[in-house]
Legacy VTK file of the C-alpha trace (Angstrom):
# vtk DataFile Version 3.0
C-alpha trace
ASCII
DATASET POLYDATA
POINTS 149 float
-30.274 51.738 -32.859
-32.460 51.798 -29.735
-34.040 48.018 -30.586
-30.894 46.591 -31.328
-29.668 48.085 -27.884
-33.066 46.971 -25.871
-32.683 43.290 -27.686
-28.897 43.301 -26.364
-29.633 44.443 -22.879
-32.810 42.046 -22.786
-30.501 39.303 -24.062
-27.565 40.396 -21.450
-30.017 40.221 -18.468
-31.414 36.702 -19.633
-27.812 35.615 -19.995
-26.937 36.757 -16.145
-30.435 35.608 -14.717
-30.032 32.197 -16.582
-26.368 31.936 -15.676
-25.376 28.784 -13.149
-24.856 30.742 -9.423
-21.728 29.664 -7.282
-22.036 26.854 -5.027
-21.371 27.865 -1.282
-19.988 25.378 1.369
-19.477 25.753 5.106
-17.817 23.359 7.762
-15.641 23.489 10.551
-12.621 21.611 11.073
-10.496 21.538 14.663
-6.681 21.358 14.407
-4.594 19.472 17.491
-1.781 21.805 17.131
0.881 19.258 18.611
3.867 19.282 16.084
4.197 23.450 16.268
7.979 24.508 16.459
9.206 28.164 16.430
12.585 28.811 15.083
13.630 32.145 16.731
15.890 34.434 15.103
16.675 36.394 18.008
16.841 35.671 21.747
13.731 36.886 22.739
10.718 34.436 22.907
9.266 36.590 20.042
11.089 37.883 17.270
10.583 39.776 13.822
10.856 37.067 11.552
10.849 33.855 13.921
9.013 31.232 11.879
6.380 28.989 13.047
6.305 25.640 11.489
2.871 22.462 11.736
2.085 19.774 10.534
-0.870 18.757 12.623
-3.906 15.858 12.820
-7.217 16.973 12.155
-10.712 16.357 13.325
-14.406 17.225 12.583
-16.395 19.546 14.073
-17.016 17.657 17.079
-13.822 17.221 17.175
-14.080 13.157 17.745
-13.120 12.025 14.271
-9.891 12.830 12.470
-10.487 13.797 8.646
-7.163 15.481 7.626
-3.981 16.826 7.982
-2.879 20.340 7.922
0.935 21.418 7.037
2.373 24.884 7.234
4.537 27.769 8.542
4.202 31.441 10.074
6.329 34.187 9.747
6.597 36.480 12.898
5.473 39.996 11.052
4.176 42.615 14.516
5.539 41.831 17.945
2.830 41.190 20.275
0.553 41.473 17.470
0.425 38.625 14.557
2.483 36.154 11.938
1.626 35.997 8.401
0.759 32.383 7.775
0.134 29.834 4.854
-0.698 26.688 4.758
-2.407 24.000 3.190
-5.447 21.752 4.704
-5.578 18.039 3.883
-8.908 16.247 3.465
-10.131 13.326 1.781
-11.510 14.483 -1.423
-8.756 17.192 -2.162
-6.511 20.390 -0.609
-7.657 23.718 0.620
-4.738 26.201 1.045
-5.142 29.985 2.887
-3.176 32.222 3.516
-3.071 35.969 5.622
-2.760 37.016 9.264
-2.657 35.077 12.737
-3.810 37.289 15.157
-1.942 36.836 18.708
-4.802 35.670 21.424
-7.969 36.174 19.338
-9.495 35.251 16.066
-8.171 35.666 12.623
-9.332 35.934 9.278
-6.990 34.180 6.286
-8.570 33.637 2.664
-8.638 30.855 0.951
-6.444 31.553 -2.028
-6.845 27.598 -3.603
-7.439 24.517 -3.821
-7.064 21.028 -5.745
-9.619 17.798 -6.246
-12.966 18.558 -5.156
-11.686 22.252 -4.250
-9.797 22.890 -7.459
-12.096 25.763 -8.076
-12.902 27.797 -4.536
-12.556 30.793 -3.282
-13.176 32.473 0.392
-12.235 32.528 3.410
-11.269 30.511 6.921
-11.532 31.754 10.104
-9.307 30.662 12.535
-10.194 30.804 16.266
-8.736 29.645 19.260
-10.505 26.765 21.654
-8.167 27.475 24.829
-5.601 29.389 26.021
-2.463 27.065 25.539
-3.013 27.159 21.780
-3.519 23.600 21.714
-6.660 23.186 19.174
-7.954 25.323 16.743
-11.508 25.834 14.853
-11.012 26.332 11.179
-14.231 27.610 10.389
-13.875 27.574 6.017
-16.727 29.803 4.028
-16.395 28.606 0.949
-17.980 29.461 -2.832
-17.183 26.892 -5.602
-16.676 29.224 -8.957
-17.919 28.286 -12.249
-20.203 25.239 -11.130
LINES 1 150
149 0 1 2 3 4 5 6 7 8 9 10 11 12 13 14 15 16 17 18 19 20 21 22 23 24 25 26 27 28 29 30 31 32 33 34 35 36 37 38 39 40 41 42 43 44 45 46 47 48 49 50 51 52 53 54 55 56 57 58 59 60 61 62 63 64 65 66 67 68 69 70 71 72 73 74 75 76 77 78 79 80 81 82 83 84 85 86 87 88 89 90 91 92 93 94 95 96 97 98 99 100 101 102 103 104 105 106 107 108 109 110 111 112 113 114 115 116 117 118 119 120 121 122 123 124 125 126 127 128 129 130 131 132 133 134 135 136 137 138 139 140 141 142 143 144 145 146 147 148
């Protein structure tokens, strides 16, 4: 029993060490965050459950050329605090969608839950970070790992 169990654990580690690692990506996008609408369910200006609806242009990391789209919408989940977004990034070789928390006035973290074309297969996560005050422009800052390849 204990060479059949060495050969199997010998054959297990050459299997892993062999094995074709995950691709990892990184890039930056900026969002122009022009077409945002809130509809408010109460008659404050911020309401449990007031949704936040984009569809917005999107530029590279110098934020000079536009390479995408991005559509979504935000539920209002804390007062004061955050929304609970998804949403879905265009590009030119295939979709990216993410999904989690918008942090009011600072920097979130959302993971990416998908993907389709060249991003059928990724997982990881976006973080999403504020370039001024008004709210106007967003970095999307994606970390991603391409499974299986």
């Amino acid at each position: 029993m204990k060479p059949i169990l060495a050969n199997s654990l010998l054959a297990l580690g050459a299997a892993l060490f062999l094995a074709t690692p995950a691709l990892a990506e990184s890039f930056t996008v900026v969002e122009h965050a022009t077409s945002d609408t809130t509809a408010h369910l109460g008659k404050a200006e911020k309401n449990l459950g007031d949704l936040l609806v984009f569809a917005n242009e999107v530029y590279d990391a110098a934020n000079k050329t536009k390479v995408g789209t991005d559509q979504g919408f935000c539920i209002r989940i804390t007062l004061g605090t955050a929304y609970e977004c998804y949403w879905t990034l265009k590009l030119k070789d295939g979709q990216i969608m993410v999904q989690g928390p918008d942090v009011d006035g600072g920097d979130s973290m959302l993971a990416v839950t998908g993907g389709t074309g060249k991003y059928r297969d990724v997982r990881g996560e976006m973080k999403l970070h504020p370039r001024n005050p008004k709210g106007t422009e967003y970095d999307f800052a994606y970390t991603l790992v391409h499974a299986g390849k």
